[in-house]
C-alpha positions as CSV (number, residue, x, y, z in Angstrom):
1,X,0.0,0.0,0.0
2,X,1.5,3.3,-1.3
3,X,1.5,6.6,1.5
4,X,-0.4,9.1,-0.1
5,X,0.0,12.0,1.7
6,X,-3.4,14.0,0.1
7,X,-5.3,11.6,2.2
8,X,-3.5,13.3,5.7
9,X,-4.8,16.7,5.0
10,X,-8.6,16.3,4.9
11,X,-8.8,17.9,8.6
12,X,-8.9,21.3,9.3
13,X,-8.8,23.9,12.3
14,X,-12.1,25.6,12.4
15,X,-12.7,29.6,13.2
16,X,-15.1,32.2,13.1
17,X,-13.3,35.7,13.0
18,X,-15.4,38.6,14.8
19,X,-16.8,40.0,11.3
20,X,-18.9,36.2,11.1
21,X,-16.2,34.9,8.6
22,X,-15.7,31.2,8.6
23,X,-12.8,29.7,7.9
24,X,-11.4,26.3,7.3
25,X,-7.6,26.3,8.1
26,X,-4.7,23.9,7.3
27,X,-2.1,22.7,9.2
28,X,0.9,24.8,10.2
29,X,3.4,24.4,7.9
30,X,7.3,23.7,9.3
31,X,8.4,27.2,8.8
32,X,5.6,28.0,10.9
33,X,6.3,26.6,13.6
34,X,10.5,27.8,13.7
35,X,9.0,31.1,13.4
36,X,7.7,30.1,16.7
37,X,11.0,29.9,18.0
38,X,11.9,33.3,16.7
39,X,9.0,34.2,18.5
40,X,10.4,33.0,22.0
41,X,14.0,34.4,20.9
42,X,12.4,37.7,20.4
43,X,10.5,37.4,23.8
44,X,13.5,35.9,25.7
45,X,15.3,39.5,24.4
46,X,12.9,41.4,26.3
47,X,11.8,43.1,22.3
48,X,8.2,43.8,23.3
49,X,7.0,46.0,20.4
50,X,9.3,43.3,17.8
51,X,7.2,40.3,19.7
52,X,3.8,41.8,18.9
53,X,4.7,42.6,15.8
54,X,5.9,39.1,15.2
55,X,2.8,37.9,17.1
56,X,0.4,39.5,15.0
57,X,2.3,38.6,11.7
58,X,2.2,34.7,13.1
59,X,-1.9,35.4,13.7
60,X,-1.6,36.0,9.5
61,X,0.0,33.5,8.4
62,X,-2.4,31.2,10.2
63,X,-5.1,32.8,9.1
64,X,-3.5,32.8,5.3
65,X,-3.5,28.6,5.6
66,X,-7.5,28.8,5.1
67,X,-9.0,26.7,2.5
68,X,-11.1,29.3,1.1
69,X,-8.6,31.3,-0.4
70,X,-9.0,34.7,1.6
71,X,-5.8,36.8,2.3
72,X,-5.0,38.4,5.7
73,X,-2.2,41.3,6.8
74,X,-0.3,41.4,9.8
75,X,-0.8,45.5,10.5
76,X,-4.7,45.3,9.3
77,X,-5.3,42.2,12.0
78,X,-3.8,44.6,14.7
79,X,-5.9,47.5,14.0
80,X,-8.8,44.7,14.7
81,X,-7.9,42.1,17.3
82,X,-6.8,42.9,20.7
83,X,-3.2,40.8,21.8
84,X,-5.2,38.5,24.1
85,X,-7.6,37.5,21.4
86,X,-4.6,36.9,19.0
87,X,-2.4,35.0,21.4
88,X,-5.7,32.6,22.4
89,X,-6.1,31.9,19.1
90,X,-2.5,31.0,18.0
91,X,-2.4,28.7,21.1
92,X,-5.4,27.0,20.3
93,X,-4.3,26.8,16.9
94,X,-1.3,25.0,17.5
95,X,-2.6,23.2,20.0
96,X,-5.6,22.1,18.2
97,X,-2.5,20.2,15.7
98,X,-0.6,18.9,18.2
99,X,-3.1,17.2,19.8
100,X,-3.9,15.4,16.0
101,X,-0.6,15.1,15.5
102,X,0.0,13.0,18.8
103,X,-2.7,11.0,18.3
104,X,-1.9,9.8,15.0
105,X,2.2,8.9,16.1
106,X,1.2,5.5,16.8
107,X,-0.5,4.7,13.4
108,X,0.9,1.3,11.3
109,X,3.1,1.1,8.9
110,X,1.9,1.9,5.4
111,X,4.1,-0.3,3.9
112,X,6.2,-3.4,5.0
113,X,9.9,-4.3,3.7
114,X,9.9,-6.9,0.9
């Protein structure tokens, strides 16, 4: 049985922004989530204004992963969520994945050696 990798991506993260718009999001991609660790470098440095910044540019690029094609901007988000609504979100986000993701670590084998 071949892996087919287009069969791994059928779930999504599901959100309704404040204006009523639904979107269906994909998983965070790897670049995502080392911009993550930027994040906590930036934090770690005591950069407040950099961090938000970076927060709020993160809270984009989630929101860019939807399904339905819509396009979102770091500096318009921040002149419509507050921080505390953006940092819940990014949590649950990537929280949200790495609970799928742990669940399916102990899947079989696709394939077994010849």
């Amino acid at each position: 049985t071949m892996l087919d990798l287009r069969i791994t991506v059928k779930k999504y993260y599901e959100i309704r922004l404040l204006d009523g718009t639904e979107l269906h999001l994909k998983r965070p991609t790897q670049a995502m989530v080392q911009y993550t660790l930027f994040l906590k470098g930036l934090a770690d440095n005591n950069k407040e204004v950099e961090t938000m910044d970076a927060i709020t540019n993160l809270f984009a690029r989630i929101l860019n992963r939807n399904v339905e094609g819509k396009k979102y901007d770091g500096k318009e988000l921040a002149e419509e969520y507050d921080f505390e609504v953006v940092s819940y979100v990014i949590g649950d986000y990537f929280k949200f994945w790495g609970k799928e993701i742990e669940e399916r670590v102990n899947f079989p084998q696709s394939q077994q050696q010849k």
